[in-house]
N, C-alpha and C positions, 0 to 999 in steps of 0.2 A: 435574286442574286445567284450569279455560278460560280462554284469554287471546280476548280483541279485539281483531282492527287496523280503524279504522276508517282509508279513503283515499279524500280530498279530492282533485278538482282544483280551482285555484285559479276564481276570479271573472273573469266578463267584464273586458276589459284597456282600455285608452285607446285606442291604435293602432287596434284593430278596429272601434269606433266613429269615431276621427279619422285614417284612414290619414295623412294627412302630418304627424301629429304625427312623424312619425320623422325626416322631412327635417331635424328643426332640434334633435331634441332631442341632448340630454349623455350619454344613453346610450341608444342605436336601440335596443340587445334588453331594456331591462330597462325597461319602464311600468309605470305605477301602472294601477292598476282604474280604470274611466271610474265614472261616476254611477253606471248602475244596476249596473255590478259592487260597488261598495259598499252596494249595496240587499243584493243577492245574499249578499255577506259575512255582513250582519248577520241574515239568513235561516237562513243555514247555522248560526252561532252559536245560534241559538233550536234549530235542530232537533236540536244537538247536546249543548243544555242542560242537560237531564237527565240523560244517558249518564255510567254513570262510566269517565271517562277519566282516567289519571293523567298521561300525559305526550303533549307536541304538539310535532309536528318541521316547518321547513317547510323546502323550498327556499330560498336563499338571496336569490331573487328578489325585486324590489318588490312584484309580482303575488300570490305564494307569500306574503310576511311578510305584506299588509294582509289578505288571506283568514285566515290563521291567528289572526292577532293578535286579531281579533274574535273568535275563539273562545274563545283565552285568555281573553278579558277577563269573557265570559259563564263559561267554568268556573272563574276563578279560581287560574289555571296557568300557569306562565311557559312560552316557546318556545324549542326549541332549533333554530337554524340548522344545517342538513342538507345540504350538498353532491353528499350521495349522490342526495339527490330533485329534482337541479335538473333543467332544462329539456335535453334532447336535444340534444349538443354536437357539430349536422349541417353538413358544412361545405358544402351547396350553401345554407343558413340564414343564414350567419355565416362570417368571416373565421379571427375565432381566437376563445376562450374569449371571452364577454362580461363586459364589466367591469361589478360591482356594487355599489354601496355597502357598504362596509365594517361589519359589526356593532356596531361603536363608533357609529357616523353612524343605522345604523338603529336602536339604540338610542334617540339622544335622543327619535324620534317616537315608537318602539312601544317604549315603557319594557319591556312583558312581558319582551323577549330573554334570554333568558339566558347575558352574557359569560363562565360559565367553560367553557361548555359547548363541546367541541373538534369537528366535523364526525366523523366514521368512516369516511367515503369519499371523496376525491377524483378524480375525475373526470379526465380526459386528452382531449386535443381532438387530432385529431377523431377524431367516435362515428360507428361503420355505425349500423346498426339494432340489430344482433345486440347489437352492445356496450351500446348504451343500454339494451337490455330484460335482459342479464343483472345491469349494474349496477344497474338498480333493483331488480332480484332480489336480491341480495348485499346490498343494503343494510336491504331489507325482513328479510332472516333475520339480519343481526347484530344489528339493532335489537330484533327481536321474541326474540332470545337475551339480550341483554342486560338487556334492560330489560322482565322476564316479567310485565307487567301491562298494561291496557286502554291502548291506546296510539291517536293520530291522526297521520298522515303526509301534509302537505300537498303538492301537488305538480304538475306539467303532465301533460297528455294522455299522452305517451309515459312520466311517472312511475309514471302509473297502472295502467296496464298492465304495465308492467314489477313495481312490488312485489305486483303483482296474481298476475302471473303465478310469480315467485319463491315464492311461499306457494302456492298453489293448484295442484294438480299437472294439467295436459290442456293449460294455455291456452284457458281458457274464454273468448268472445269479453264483452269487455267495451265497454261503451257511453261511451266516457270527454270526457261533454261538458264546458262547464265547469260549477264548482260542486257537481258529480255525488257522491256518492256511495257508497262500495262497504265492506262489512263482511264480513270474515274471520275467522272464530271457528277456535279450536284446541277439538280433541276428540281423543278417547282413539286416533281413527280417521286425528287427520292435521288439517290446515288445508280447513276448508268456506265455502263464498261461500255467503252468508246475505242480501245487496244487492247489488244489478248496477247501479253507474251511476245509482241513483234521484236523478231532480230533482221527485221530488212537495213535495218542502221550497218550491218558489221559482213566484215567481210569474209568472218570465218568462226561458225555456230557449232557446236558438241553436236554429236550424233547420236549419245547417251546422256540421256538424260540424268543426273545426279543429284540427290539433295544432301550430302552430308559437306 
């Protein structure tokens, strides 16, 4: 039997285009995608259009939900909100856990969500390094155990790497720009990286690389 995971990082964010959007905003770690990360988005939706994908998990993030959501909308699949894939919960980053809109609330925008669907990981603040990359490890193999079909995990820089690294045995280095993506097949041999970080999808890729 083959399964596919394919792993999303999210879109270009607001803040990185508007640094003092943070000064003022309601919630400093949780932005929406600026302009052209919503280009980006609906980039990524086309290159994933054809792929049969059954189910799509994203971070709980604004970042994470608008990148995914466009996917959904292109495959025709609702989203489940995934805690396990949120964003690196570092505390020289952030104070304490960052607060996000409630799945009820992101709901009304990205109708996809889907409310029965419960997280499988939550998170503990604060994250080393170690912990963030094992966590997205643990949550990449409950997911890809549970739910044994062609799956998408949306997610940040340090997500990436982490469910990357979880499935794929070496720690293969990965390029985890944003928008990037990376495809992991199951074989009789084990989990194999089949895409490293590719943004041939997009028509306009970071030069710096960031993971906050």
């Amino acid at each position: 039997m083959t399964q596919t995971i394919w792993i999303a990082r999210h879109a270009n964010r607001l803040d990185f285009v508007h640094p003092e959007w943070f000064d003022t905003a309601k919630r400093r770690y949780d932005p929406p995608l600026s302009e052209d990360g919503l280009v980006q988005a609906e980039q990524l939706a086309q290159r994933l259009k054809t792929e049969r994908i059954q189910h799509i998990f994203a971070s709980p993030f604004l970042r994470t939900v608008q990148t995914a959501h466009a996917v959904a909308e292109a495959l025709d699949l609702p989203l489940k909100l995934e805690w396990g894939l949120c964003e690196w919960l570092n505390p020289d980053w952030m104070s304490n856990t960052p607060e996000t809109a409630s799945p009820q609330e992101l709901a009304q925008d990205y109708p996809r969500i889907d409310l029965s669907y419960t997280s499988r990981l939550q998170p503990q603040y604060p994250e080393t390094d170690e912990t963030c990359m094992r966590r997205g490890g643990e949550v990449a193999q409950l997911l890809a155990a549970e739910f044994p079909d062609n799956l998408l995990l949306v997610g940040h820089g340090a997500s990436v790497l982490g469910t990357t690294w979880g499935l794929v045995p070496g720690k293969p280095e990965v390029k985890a720009s944003l928008c990037c993506l990376v495809k992991v097949v199951w074989r009789e041999e084990g989990w194999e990286l089949e895409l490293n970080g590719d943004t041939s999808h997009l028509d306009k890729t970071e030069s710096t690389l960031r993971f906050n």
